[in-house]
C-alpha positions in Angstrom: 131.5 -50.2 242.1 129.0 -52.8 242.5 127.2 -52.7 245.6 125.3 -55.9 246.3 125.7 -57.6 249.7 123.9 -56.8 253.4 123.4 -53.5 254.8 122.1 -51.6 257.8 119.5 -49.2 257.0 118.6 -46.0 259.5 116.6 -43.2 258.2 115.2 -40.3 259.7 111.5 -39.0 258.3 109.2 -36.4 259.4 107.1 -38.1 262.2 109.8 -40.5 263.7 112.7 -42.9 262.1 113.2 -46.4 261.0 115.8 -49.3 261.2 116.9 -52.6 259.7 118.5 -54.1 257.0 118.6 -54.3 253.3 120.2 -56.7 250.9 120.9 -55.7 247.8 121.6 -57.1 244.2 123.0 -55.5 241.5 123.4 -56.5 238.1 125.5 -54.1 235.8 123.4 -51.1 236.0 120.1 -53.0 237.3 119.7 -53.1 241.1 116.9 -54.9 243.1 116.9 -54.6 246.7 114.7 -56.0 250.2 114.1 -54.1 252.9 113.6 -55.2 255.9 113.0 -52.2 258.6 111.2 -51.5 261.9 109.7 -47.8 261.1 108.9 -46.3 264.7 106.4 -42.7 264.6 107.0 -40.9 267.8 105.2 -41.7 270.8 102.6 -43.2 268.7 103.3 -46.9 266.8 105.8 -49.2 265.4 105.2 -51.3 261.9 107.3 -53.8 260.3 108.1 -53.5 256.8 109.2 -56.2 254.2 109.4 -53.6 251.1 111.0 -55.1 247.6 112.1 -52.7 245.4 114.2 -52.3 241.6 115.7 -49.4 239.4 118.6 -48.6 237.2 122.0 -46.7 238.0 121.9 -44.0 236.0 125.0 -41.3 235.9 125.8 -42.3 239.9 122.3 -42.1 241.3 119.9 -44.9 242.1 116.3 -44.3 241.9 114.3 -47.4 243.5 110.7 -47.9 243.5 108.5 -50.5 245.2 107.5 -53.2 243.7 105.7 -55.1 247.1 105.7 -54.3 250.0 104.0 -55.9 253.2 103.8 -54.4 256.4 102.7 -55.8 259.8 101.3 -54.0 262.9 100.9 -56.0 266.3 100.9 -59.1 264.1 98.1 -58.3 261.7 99.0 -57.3 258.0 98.1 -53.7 257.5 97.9 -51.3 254.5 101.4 -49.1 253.7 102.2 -46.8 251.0 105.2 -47.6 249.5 108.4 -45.9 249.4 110.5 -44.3 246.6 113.8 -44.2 247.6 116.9 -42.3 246.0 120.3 -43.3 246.4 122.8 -39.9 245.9 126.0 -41.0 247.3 128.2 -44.5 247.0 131.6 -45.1 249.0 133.0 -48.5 249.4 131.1 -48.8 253.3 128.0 -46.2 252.8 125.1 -45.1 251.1 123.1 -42.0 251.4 120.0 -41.0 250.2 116.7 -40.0 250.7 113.0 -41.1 250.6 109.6 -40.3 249.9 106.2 -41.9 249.7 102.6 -40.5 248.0 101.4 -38.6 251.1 105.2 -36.5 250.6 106.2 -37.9 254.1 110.2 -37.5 253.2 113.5 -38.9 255.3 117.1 -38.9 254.8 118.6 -42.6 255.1 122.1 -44.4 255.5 122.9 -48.2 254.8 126.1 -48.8 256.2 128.0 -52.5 254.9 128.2 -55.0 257.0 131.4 -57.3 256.7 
């Protein structure tokens, strides 16, 4: 199944959740995707994330890591650790996975297809 095209992105993590979108390219087994996402921590702040990632389809599962990432906070760029994020289920309309970053901060995402 090859799953390049646009798709929503919502993910719960451990201090509040984030939305967007992400479009995705895949190539045979090679898959490079943006995100684009709003990532909101409870009663606290919002940032907005650009993050490019890549990895390889191996056996069903994605793994991608980031390879930029740039992330804005009331209009000034700010420092953000990138994300690693794990793909473990495909259908035709849905993705699920999960995500993690250096400080272990993990969250449980869906990309829904848009038509």
């Amino acid at each position: 199944m090859n799953i390049s095209g646009n798709w929503t992105y919502s993910e719960d993590f451990e201090y509040g959740n984030s939305a967007g979108e992400v479009k995705i390219t895949q190539t045979g087994n090679n898959v490079s995707a943006v995100f684009t996402f709003t990532e909101k921590v409870e009663n606290d702040y919002e940032i907005d994330v650009i993050e490019k990632v890549q990895g390889t389809i191996t056996d069903g599962n994605i793994l991608l890591e980031s390879t930029a990432v740039k992330a804005t906070q009331d209009n000034k760029e700010i420092e953000y650790i990138p994300n690693t994020f794990e793909i473990h289920r495909i259908s035709g309309t849905k993705i699920i996975g999960s995500s993690y970053d250096h400080d272990n901060v993990c969250g449980v995402f869906v990309l829904e297809r848009i038509k």
